[in-house]
C-alpha positions as CSV (number, residue, x, y, z in Angstrom):
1,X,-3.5,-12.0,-5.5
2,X,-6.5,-14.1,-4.5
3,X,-9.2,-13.2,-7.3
4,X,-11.6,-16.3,-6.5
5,X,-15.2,-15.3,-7.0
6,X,-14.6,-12.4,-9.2
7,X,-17.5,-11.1,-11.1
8,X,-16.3,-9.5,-14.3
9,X,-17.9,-6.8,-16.1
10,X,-17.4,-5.1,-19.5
11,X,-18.4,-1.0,-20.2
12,X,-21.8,-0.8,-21.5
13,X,-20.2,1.1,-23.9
14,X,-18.2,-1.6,-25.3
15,X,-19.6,-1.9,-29.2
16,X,-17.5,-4.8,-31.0
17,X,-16.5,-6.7,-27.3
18,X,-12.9,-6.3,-27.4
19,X,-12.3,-4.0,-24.5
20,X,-10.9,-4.4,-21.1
21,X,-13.2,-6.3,-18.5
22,X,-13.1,-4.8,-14.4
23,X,-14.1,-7.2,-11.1
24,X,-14.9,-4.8,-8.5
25,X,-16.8,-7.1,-5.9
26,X,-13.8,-8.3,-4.1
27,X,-13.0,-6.7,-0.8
28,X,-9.5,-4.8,-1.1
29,X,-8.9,-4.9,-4.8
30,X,-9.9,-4.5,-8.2
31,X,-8.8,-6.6,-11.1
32,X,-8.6,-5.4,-14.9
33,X,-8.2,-7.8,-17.8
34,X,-8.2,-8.2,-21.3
35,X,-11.5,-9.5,-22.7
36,X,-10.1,-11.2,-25.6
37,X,-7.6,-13.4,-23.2
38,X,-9.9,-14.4,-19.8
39,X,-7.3,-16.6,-18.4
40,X,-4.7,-13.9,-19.3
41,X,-3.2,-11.4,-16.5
42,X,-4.8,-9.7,-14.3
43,X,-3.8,-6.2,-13.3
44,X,-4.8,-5.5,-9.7
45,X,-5.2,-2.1,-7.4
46,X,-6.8,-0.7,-4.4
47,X,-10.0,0.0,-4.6
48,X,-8.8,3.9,-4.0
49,X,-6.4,4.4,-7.0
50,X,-8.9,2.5,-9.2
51,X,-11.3,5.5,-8.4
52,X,-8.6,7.5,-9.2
53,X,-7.7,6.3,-11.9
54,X,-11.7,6.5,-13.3
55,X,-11.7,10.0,-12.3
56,X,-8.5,11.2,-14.6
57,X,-10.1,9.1,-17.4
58,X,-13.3,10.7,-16.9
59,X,-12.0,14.3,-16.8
60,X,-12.3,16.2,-20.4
């Protein structure tokens, strides 16, 4: 997976920085990654079951 020009972002939420970082700006995919390890892997998925994903997370 092409991830070339990736802008990564951490949750304004994250306190102490050690938290997982998400590139939404490419077309067709979303990457996750670990914040502590940059150069690490990268998980990737549709933009659709990222949203999904967000939504479950979100729910109480």
């Amino acid at each position: 997976m092409e991830l070339t020009g990736a802008v990564w972002r951490k949750s304004t939420r994250s306190g102490n920085g050690e938290c997982v970082e998400v590139a939404d700006n490419l077309p067709g995919v979303v990457g996750v990654r670990d914040s502590k390890d940059p150069t690490g892997p990268v998980l990737t998925f549709t933009p659709r079951a990222w949203r999904a994903f967000v939504a479950h997370a979100r729910r109480p």
